[in-house]
N, C-alpha and C positions, 0 to 999 in steps of 0.2 A: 378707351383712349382714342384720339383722333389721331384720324390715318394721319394727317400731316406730320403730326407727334411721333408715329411709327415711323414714319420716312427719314424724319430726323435724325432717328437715333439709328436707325439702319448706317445714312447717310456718316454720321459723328460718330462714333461708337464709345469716345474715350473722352468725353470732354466731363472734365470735372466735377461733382457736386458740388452744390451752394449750400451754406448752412447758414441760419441767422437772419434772413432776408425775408419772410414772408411767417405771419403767424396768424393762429385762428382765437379768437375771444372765444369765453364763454356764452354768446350771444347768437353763436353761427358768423360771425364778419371776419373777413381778410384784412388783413395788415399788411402794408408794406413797413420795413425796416431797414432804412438806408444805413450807413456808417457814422453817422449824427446818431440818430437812435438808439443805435446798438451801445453805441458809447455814452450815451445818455444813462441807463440801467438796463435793469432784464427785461424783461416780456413776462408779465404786464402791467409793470406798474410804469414803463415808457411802452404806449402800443405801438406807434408809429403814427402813418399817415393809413387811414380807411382805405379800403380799394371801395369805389364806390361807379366805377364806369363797367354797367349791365354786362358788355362782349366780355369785358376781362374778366370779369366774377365769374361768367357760364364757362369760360375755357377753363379757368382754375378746378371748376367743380366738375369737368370734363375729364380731367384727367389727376384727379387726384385719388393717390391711393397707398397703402403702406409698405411696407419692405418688411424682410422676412425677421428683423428685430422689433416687428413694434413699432417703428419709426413713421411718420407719415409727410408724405412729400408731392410736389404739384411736378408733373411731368414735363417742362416749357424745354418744347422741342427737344434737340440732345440731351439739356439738363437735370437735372435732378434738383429742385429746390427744396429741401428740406424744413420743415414746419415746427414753428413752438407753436405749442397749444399749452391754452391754458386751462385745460380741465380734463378735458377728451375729445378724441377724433372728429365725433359725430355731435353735432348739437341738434334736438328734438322739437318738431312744432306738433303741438298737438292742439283738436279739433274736435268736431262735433263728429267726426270718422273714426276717431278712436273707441267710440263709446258704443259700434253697432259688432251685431257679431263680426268677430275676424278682423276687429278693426285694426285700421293703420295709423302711424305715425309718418313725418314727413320731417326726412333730413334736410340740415341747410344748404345741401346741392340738389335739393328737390328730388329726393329718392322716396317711394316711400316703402313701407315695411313692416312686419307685424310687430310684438314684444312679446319678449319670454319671458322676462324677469325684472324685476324693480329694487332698486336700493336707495335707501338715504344714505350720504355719508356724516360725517361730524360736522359740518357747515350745514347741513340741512337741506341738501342739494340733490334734488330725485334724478336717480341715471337710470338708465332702459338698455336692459340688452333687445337686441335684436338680430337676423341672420347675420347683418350689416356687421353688427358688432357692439360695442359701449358709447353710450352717447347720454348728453346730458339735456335734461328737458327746459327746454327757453324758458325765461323766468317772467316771460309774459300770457305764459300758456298754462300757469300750476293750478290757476281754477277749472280747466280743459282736466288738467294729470288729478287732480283732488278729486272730480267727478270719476274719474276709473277708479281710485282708488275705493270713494263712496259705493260704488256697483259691482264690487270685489272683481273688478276685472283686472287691476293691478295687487299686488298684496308686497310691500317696501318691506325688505330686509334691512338691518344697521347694518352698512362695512364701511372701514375706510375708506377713503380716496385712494390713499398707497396702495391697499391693497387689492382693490377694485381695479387697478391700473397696472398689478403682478396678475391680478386674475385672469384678465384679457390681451395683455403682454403689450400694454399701452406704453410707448418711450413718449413721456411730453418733450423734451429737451433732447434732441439726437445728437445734436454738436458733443454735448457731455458723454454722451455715449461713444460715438467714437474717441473722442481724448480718451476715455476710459479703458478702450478694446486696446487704443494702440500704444499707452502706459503698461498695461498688461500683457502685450507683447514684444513690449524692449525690454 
């Protein structure tokens, strides 16, 4: 997290979380979701507007990270911006690095990371654990992930989505989740 980010929140201690405002595609891209949007339908089939200016995408990917439900959220200063995702946390670029002993993968905050584990789920969509956690592999890299699989250096189990995302204690939708926590405690 950037020290600024720490100061912040030292500084603010109590300022509100955002929910609804910011979401990740299955592609690795930031979404902004203003009150047009949001009213428009869910995330994703209204995405918003792209974040697409370089500083703001590295600060987003600087401090983003999840909460002790599963939830995942972008740390902007004081706040707590809470994230729809529309698949999972982490989206996977995979390379000609994957394919050498110990290879790595490379998140779309530019982290990169080894893999434990591979799954398809019912859409046909290869996810990768990693230390990092559940992430789903860019759909412009599956002849990169089809050569691991080819070199038995990956080996794809069937699971769900659902379940895949109870596995790893992935919340896509957090807004729902609290209305949910605080239904269940009135």
């Amino acid at each position: 997290m950037d020290a600024i980010v720490e100061a912040a929140l030292k500084k603010w201690p109590n300022v509100p979380h955002c929910y609804g405002w910011l979401a990740l595609d299955a592609r690795g891209d930031w979404y902004m979701r203003d009150e047009r949007c949001q009213a428009a339908g869910p995330f994703p089939q209204v995405k918003g507007s792209r974040v697409t200016h370089e500083k703001l995408r590295e600060f987003i990917a600087r401090n983003y990270a999840a909460d002790a439900r599963g939830a995942w959220f972008f740390q902007n200063g004081p706040q707590r911006v809470y994230l729809q995702l529309e698949a999972a946390p982490w989206v996977w670029r995979v390379d000609a690095a994957a394919l050498q002993p110990g290879g790595t993968v490379q998140s779309h905050t530019g982290l990169s990371t080894t893999v434990s584990a591979s799954w398809l789920d019912e859409q046909d969509r290869l996810f990768l654990s990693t230390p990092l956690g559940l992430g789903l592999v860019h759909s412009l890299d599956m002849d990169w992930a089809a050569q691991a699989v080819e070199q038995g250096l990956w080996a794809p189990e069937f699971c769900r989505h659902a379940d895949l995302l109870q596995r790893f204690g992935v919340c896509l939708a957090p807004e729902v989740n609290v209305a949910a926590g605080a239904a269940a405690a009135g």
